[in-house]
C-alpha positions, -999 to +999 in steps of 0.1 A: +000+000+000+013+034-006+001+069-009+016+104-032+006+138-042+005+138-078+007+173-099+002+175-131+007+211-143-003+216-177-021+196-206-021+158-208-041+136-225-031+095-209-040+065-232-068+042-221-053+018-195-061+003-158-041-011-128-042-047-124-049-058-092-051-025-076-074-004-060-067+035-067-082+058-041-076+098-052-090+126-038-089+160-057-073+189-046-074+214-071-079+218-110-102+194-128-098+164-155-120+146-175-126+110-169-134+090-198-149+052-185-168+026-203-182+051-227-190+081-202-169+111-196-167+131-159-153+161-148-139+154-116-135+184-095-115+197-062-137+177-030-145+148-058-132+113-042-128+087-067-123+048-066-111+030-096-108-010-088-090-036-107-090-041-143-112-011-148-098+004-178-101+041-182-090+077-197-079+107-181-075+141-200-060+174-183-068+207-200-043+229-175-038+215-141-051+185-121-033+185-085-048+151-064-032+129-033-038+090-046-038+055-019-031+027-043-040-003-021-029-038-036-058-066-046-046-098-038-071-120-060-058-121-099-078-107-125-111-094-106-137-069-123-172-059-128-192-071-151-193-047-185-228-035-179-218-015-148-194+015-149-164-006-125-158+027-106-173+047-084-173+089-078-184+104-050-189+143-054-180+166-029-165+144-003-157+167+022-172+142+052-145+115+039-114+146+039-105+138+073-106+100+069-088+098+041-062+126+050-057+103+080-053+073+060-027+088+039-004+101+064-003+070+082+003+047+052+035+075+054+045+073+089+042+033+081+061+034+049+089+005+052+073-015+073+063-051+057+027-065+066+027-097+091+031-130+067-005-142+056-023-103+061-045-090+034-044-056+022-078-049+024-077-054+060-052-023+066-085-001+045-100+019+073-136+007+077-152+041+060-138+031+026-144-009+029-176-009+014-159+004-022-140-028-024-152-054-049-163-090-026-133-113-032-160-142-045-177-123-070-172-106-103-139-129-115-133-132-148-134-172-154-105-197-157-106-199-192-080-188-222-083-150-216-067-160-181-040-181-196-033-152-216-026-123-187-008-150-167+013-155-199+016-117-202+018-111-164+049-138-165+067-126-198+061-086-198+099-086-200+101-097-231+086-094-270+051-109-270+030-109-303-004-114-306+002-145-328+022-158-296-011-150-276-036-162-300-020-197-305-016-199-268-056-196-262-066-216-297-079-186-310-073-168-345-058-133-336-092-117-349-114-139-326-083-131-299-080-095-298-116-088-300-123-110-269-097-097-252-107-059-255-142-067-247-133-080-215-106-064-203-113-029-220-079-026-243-060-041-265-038-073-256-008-049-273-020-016-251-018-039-219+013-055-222+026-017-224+001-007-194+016-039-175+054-028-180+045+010-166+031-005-140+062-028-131+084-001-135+064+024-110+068-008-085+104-004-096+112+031-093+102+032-056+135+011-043+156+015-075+175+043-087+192+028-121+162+040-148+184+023-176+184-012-157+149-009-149+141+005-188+156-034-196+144-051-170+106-041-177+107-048-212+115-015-229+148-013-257+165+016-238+158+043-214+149+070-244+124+043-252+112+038-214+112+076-210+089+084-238+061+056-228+066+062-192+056+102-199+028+092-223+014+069-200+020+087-166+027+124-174+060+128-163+091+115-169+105+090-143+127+106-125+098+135-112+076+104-109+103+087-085+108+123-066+074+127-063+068+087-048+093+091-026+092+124-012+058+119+003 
């Protein structure tokens, strides 16, 4: 579990993408940004609290600033989501009776930073109670045991590395048409957009103990650090090294 203050001082516009197996908890501060899920778009405003689970994929554009503090709190079940026909996650507008709360939470995941959870304790239970109820039942909503799962374990174990659709497709027993258009219907983006949404991810993880952006530019996938730099920015809006200042200052 961690927590940051995140500022983003002039236009962006971030590709669709998602967090696997990971809760995002962000509460606005100033500026606004436009939040483009499942089809509808949101202006999320300074009070606005907003909880994106797992495998909910999504947009975010910024016209001029967007200044928010985020919890990202690990999910430890693989591959959980809503079902299509519901938006996945959930605004709450004008949050000021969950400010202190979550100002609360976030300083204490800070005073705990560095300190490892006792072996066998779930995330979820370190979530004060208030924000329990946004957090999807661990028996429900799972996307099935079937070849899109072999698939992101396949991804999930070889992000490191080239991976071609072809690779995916014959893995699953699916032409590459029937593939990739199963695959974005449940999961929200391409197989190709993921795998690059998967090795951002890893490197975030990365960046918070490591200091060597080349090493992690190789060890996550990327050709070189020019190359890790570029989708890094596109993807999170700053280059890594004000991304690892801004992780590790808070």
């Amino acid at each position: 579990m961690e927590s940051a203050t995140i500022f983003y001082d002039k236009k962006h516009y971030f590709p669709m993408h998602l967090h696997p197996n990971r809760y995002t908890f962000s509460y606005i501060l100033n500026g606004n940004a436009h939040l483009i899920c499942n089809g509808s778009r949101f202006i999320l405003k300074a009070g606005d609290l907003v909880i994106i689970p797992p495998y909910v994929a999504h947009q975010t554009r910024i016209e001029d600033f967007f200044h928010y503090k985020v919890i990202r709190v690990p999910k430890l079940d693989a591959f959980s989501n809503r079902s299509n026909a519901q938006l996945g996650l959930t605004i709450v507008r004008n949050s000021y009776s969950y400010k202190n709360d979550f100002n609360h939470w976030f300083e204490s995941i800070i005073i705990n930073k560095g300190h490892n959870l006792n072996m066998g304790e779930r995330a979820e239970t370190q979530v004060p109670d208030v924000f329990k109820r946004f957090l999807i039942s661990n028996h429900s909503n799972l996307i099935k045991k079937n070849s899109l799962t072999k698939a992101l374990v396949h991804i999930e174990t070889n992000y490191n590395r080239s991976i071609l659709v072809e690779e995916l497709s014959d893995l699953t027993h699916l032409s590459e048409s029937h593939f990739q258009r199963l695959f974005k219907i449940n999961i929200g983006i391409s197989p190709m957009r993921y795998l690059q949404n998967l090795r951002i991810e890893k490197a975030k993880e990365y960046i918070k103990t490591r200091d060597n952006f080349t090493d992690i530019a190789y060890d996550t996938g990327f050709f070189d650090q020019s190359h890790f730099n570029k989708y890094f920015k596109i993807n999170v809006g700053m280059i890594p090294k004000r991304y690892a200042d801004l992780i590790r200052n808070d």
